[in-house]
Biopython code that builds the backbone (N, CA, C, O; Angstrom):
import numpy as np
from Bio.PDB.StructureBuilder import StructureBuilder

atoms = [
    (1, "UNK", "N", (0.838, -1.182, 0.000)),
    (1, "UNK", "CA", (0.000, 0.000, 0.000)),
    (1, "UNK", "C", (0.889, 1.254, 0.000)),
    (1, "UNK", "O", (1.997, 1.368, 0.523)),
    (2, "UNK", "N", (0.307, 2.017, -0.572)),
    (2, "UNK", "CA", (1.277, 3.758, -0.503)),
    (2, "UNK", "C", (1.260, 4.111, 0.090)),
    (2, "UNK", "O", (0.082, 3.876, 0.361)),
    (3, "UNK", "N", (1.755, 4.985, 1.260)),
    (3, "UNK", "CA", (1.307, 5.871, 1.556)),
    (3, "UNK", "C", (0.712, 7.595, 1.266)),
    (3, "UNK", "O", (0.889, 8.224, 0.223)),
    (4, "UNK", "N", (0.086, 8.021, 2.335)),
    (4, "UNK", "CA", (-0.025, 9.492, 1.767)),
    (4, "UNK", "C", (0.789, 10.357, 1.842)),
    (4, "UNK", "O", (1.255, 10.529, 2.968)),
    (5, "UNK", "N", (1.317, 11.276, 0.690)),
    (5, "UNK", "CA", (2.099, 12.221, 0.657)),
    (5, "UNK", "C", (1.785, 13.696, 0.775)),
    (5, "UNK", "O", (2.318, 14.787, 0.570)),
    (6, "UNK", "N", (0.450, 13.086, 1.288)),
    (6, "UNK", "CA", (-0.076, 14.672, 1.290)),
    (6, "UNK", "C", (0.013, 15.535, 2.073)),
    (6, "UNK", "O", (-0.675, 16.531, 1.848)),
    (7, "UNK", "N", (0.959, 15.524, 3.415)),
    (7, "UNK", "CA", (0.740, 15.920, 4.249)),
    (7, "UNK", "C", (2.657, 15.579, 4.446)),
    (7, "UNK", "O", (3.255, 15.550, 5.522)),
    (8, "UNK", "N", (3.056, 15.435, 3.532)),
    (8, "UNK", "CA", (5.129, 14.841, 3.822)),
    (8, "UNK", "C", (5.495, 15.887, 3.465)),
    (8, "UNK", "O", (4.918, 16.523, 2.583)),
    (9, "UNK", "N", (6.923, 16.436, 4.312)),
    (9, "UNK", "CA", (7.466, 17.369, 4.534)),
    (9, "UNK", "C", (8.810, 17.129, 3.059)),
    (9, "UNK", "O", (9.549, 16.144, 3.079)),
    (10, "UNK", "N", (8.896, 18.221, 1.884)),
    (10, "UNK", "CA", (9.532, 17.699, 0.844)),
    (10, "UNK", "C", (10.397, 18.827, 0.845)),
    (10, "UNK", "O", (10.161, 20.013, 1.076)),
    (11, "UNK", "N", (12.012, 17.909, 0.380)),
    (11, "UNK", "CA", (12.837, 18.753, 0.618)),
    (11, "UNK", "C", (13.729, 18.853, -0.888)),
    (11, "UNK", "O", (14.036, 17.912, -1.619)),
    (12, "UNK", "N", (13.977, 20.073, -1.044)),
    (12, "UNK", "CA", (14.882, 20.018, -2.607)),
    (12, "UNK", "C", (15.931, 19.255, -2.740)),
    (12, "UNK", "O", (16.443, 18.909, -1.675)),
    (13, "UNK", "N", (16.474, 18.837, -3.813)),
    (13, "UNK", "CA", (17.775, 17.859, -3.721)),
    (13, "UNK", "C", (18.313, 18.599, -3.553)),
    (13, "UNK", "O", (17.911, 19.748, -3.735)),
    (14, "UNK", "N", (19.847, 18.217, -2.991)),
    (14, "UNK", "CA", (20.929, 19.183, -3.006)),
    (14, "UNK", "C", (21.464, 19.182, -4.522)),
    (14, "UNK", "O", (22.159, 20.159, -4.800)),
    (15, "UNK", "N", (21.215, 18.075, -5.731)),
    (15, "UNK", "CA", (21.817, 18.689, -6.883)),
    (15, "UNK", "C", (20.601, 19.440, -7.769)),
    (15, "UNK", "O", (21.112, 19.557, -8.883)),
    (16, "UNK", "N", (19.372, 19.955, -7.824)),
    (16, "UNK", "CA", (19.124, 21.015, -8.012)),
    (16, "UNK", "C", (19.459, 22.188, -7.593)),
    (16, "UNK", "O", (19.792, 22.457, -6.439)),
    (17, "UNK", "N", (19.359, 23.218, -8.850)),
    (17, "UNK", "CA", (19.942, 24.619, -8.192)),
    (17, "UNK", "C", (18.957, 25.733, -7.987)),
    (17, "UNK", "O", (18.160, 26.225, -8.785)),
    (18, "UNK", "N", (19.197, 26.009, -6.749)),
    (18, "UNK", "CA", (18.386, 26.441, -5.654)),
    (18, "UNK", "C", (18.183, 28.089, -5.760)),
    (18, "UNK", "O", (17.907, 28.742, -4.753)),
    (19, "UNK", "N", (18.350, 28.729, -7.125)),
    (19, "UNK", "CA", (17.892, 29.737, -7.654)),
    (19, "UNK", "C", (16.938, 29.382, -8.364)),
    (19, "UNK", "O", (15.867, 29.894, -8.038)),
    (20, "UNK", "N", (16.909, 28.580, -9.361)),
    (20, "UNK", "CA", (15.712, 27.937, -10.417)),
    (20, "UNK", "C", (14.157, 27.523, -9.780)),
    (20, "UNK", "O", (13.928, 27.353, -8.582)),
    (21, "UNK", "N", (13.268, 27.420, -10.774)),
    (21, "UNK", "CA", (12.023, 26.729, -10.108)),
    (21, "UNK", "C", (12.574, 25.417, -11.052)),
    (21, "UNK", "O", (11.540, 25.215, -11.687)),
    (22, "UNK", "N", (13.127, 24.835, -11.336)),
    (22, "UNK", "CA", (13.389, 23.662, -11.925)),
    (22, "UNK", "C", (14.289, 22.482, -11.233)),
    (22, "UNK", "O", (15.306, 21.936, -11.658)),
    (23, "UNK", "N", (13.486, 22.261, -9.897)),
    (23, "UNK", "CA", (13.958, 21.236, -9.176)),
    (23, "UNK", "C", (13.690, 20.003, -8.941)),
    (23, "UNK", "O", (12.726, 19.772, -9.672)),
    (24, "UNK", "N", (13.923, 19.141, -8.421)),
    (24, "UNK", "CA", (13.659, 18.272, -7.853)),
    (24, "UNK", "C", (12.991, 17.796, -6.527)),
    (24, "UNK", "O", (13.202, 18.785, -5.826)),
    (25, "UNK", "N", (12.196, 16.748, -5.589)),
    (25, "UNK", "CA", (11.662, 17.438, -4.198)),
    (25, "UNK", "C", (12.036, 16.132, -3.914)),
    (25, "UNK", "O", (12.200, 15.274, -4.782)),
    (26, "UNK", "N", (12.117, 16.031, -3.210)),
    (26, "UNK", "CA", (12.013, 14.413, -1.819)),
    (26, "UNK", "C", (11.384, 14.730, -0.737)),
    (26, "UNK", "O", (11.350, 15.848, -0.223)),
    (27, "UNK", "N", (10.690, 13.413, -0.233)),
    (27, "UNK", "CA", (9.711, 13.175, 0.717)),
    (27, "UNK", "C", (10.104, 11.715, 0.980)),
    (27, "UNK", "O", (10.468, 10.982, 0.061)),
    (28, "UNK", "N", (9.984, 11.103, 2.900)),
    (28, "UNK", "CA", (9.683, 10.035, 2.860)),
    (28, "UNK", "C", (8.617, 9.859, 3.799)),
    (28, "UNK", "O", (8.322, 10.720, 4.628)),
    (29, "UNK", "N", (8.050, 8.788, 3.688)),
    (29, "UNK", "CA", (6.407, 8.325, 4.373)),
    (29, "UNK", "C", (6.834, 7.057, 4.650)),
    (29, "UNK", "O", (7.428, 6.508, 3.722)),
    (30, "UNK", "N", (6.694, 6.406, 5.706)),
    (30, "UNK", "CA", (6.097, 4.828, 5.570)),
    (30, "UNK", "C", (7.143, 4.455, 5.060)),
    (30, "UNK", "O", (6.858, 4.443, 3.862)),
    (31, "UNK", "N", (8.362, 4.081, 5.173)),
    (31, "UNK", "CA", (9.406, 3.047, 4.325)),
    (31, "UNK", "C", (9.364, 3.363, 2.965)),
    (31, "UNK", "O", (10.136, 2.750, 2.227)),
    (32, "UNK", "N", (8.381, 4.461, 2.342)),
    (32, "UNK", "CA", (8.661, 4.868, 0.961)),
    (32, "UNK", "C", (8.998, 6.150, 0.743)),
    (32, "UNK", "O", (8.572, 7.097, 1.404)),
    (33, "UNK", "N", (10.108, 6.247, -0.598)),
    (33, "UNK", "CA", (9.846, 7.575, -0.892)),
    (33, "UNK", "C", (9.418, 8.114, -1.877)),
    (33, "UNK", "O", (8.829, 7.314, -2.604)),
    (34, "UNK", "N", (9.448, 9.326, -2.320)),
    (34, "UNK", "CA", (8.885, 10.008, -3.223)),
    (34, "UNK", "C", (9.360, 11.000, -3.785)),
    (34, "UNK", "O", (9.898, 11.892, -3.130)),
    (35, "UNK", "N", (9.225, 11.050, -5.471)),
    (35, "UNK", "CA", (9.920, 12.134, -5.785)),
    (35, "UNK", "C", (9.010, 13.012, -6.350)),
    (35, "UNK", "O", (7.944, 12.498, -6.689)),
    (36, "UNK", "N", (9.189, 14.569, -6.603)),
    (36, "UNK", "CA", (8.337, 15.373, -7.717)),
    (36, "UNK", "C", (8.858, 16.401, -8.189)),
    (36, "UNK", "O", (10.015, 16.746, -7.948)),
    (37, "UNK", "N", (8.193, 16.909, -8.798)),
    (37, "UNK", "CA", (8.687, 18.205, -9.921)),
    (37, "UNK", "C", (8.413, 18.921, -8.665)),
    (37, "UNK", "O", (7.639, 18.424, -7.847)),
    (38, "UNK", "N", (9.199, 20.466, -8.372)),
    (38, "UNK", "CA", (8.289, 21.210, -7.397)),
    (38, "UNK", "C", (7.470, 22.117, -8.429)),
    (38, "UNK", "O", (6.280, 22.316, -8.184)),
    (39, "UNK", "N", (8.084, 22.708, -9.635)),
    (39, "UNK", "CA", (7.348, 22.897, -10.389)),
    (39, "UNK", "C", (6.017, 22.684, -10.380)),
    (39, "UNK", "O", (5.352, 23.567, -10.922)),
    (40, "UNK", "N", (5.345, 21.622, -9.847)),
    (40, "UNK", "CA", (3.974, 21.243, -10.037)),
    (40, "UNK", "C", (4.102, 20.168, -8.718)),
    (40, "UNK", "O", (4.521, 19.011, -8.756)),
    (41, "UNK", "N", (3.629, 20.892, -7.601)),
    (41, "UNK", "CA", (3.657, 19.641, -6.248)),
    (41, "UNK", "C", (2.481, 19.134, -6.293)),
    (41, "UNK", "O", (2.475, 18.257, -5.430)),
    (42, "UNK", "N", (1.500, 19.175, -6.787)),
    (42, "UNK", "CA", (0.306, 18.561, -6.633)),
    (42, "UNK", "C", (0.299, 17.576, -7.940)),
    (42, "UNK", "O", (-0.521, 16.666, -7.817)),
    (43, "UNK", "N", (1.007, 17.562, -9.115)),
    (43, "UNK", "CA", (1.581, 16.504, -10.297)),
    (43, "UNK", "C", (1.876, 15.115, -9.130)),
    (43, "UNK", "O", (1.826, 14.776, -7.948)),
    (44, "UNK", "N", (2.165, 14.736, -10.339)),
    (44, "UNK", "CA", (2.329, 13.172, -10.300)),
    (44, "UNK", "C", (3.570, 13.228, -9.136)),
    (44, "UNK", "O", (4.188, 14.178, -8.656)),
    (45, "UNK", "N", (3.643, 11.691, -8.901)),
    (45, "UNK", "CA", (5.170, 11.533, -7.744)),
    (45, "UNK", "C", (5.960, 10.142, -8.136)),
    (45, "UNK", "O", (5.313, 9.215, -8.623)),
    (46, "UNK", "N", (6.968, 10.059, -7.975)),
    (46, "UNK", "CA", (7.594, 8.709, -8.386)),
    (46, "UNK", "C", (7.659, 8.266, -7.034)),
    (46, "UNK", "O", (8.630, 8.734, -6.440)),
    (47, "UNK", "N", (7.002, 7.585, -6.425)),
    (47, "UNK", "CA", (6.909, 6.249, -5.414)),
    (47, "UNK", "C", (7.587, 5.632, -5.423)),
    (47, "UNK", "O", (7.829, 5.379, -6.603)),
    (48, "UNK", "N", (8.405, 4.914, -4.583)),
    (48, "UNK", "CA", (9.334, 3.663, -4.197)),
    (48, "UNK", "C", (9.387, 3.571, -2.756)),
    (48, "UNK", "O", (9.399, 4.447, -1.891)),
    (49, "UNK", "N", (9.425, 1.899, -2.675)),
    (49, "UNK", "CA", (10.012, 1.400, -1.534)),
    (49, "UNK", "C", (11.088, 1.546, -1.311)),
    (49, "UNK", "O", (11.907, 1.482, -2.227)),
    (50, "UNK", "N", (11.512, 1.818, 0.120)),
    (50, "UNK", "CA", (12.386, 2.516, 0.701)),
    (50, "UNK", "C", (13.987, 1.674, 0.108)),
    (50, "UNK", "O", (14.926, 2.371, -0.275)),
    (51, "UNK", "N", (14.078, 0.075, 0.120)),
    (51, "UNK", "CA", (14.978, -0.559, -0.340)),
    (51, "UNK", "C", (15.492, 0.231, -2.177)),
    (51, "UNK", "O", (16.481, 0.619, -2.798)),
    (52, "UNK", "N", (13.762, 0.039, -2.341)),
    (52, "UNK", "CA", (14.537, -0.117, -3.938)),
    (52, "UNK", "C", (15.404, 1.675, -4.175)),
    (52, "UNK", "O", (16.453, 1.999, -4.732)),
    (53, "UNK", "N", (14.302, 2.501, -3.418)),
    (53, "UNK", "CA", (15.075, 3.884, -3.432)),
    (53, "UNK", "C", (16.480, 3.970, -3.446)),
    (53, "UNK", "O", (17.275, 4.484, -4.233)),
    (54, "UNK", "N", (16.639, 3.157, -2.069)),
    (54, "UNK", "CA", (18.378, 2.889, -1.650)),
    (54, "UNK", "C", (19.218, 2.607, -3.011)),
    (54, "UNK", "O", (20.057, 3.460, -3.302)),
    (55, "UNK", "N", (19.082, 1.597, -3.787)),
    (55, "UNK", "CA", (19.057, 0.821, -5.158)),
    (55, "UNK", "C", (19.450, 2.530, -5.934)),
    (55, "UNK", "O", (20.313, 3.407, -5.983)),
    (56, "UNK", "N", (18.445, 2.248, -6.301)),
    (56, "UNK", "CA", (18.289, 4.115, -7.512)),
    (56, "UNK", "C", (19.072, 5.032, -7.266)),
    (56, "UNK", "O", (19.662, 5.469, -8.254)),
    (57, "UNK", "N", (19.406, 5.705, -5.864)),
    (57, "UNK", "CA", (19.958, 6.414, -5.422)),
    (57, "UNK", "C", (21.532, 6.392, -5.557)),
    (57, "UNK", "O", (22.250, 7.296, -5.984)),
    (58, "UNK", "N", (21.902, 5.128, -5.085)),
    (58, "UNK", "CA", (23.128, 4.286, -4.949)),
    (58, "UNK", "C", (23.812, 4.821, -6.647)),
    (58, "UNK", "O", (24.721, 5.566, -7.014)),
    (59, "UNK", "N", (22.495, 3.716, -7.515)),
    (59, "UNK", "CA", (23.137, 3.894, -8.909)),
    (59, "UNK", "C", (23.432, 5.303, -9.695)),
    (59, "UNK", "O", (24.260, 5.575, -10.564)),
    (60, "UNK", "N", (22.267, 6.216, -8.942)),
    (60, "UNK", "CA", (22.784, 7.727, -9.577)),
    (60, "UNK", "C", (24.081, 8.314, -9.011)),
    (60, "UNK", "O", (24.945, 8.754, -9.771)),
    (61, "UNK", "N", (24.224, 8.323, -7.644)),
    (61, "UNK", "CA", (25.691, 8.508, -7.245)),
    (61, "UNK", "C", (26.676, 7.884, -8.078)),
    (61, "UNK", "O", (27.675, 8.523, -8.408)),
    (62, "UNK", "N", (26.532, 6.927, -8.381)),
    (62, "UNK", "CA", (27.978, 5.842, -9.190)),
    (62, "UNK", "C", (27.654, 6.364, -10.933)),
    (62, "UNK", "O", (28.329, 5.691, -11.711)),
    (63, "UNK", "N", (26.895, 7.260, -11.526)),
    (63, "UNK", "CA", (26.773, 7.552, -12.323)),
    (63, "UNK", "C", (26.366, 6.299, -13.530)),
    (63, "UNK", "O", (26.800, 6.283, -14.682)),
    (64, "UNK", "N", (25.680, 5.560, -13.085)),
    (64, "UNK", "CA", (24.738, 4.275, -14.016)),
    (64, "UNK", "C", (24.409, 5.012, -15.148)),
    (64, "UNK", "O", (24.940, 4.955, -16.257)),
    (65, "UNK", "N", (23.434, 5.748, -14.750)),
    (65, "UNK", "CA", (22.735, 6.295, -15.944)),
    (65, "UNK", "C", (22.955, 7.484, -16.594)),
    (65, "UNK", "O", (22.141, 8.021, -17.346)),
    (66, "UNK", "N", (24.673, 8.143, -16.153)),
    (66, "UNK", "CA", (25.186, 8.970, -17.057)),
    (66, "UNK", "C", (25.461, 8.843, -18.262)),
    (66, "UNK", "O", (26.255, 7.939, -18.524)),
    (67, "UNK", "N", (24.936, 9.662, -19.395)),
    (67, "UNK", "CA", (25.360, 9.476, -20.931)),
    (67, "UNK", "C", (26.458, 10.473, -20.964)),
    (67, "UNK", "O", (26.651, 11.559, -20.417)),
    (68, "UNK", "N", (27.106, 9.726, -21.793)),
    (68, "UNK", "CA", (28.312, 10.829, -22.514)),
    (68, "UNK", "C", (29.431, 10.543, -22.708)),
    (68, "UNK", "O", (30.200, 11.363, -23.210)),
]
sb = StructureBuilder()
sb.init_structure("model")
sb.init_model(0)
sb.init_chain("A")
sb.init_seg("    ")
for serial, (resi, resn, name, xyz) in enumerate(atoms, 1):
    if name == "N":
        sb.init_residue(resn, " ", resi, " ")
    sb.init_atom(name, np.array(xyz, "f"), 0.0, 1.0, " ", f" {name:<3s}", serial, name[0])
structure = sb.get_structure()
């Protein structure tokens, strides 16, 4: 089950830049987290369990899914 995010305290990434409205947000609830545009906080959210987050997170630090 999801939880609700409606009421989760969301914080900018530290690699968005924090002059722009073109960020990134994090929230966690319940062993999950959540991501969103702040651009649009009431838009959609990318959901994950707290493991697989760990997973995703891990691989963006190590640059997995860097092109170039």
């Amino acid at each position: 089950m999801i939880p609700d995010f409606s009421q989760a305290s969301w914080t900018k990434s530290t690699r968005s830049q924090q002059t722009t409205d073109q960020c990134v947000e994090l929230a966690g609830v319940g062993g999950h987290a959540a991501v969103r545009d702040s651009k649009d906080p009431e838009g959609p959210k990318l959901v994950l369990e707290g493991q697989v987050w760990q997973k995703l997170r891990h691989q963006i630090k190590a640059g997995v899914f860097d092109q170039g």
